[in-house]
C-alpha positions in Angstrom: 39.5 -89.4 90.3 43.4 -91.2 89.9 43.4 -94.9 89.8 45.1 -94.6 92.8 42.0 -92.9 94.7 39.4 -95.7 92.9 41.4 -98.5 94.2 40.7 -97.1 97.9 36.9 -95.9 96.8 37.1 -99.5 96.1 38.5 -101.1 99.0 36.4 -98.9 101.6 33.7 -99.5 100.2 34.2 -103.5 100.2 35.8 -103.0 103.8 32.6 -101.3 105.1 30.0 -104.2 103.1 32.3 -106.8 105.1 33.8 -108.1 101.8 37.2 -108.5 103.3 39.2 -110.8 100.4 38.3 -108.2 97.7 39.0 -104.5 99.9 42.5 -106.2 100.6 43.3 -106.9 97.0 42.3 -103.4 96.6 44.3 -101.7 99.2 47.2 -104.4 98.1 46.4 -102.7 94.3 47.0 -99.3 95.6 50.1 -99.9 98.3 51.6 -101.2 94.7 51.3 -97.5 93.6 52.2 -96.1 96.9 53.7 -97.2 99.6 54.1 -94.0 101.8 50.5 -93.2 102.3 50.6 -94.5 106.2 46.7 -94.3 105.5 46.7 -97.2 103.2 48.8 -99.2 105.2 46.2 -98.7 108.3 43.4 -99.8 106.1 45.4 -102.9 104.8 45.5 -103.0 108.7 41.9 -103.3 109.9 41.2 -105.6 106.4 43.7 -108.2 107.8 42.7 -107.8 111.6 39.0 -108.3 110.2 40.4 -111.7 108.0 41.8 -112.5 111.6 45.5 -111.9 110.1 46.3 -110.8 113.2 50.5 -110.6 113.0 50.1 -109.2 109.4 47.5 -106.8 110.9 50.0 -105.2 113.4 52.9 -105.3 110.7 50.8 -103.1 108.8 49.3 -100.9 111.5 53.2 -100.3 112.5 54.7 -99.3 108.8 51.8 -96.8 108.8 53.0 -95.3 112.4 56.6 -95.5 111.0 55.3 -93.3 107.9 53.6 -90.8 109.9 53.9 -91.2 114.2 50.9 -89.0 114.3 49.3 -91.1 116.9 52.6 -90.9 119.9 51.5 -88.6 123.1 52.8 -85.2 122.8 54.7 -84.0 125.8 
């Protein structure tokens, strides 16, 4: 497993045990290593939104839909 890949094994699993402070350092860890993984971003998302960080929250849930629009209606 990359470093990159143990930082979000990391931070998921804090997310999902409600340990908010330590997933986001974790997802903060791996955006540091990459920052065009729209994934990451979304995950740094829901950590803030769950902090109540809601602004930073939607900052971060829109840099992951600039990376990768996957969620727009198709015509």
């Amino acid at each position: 497993m990359s470093e990159i890949e143990e930082l979000i094994s990391q931070g998921k699993s804090f997310l999902e045990d409600g340990n908010f402070d330590d997933a986001l350092g974790f997802f903060e860890q791996a955006l540091l290593l990459n920052q065009d993984d729209p994934d990451l971003w979304n995950y740094k998302g829901i950590t803030l939104r769950s902090l109540g960080r809601y602004e930073e929250a939607m900052d971060c849930f829109n840099k992951s839909l600039q990376i990768d629009p996957r969620d727009r209606y198709s015509s």
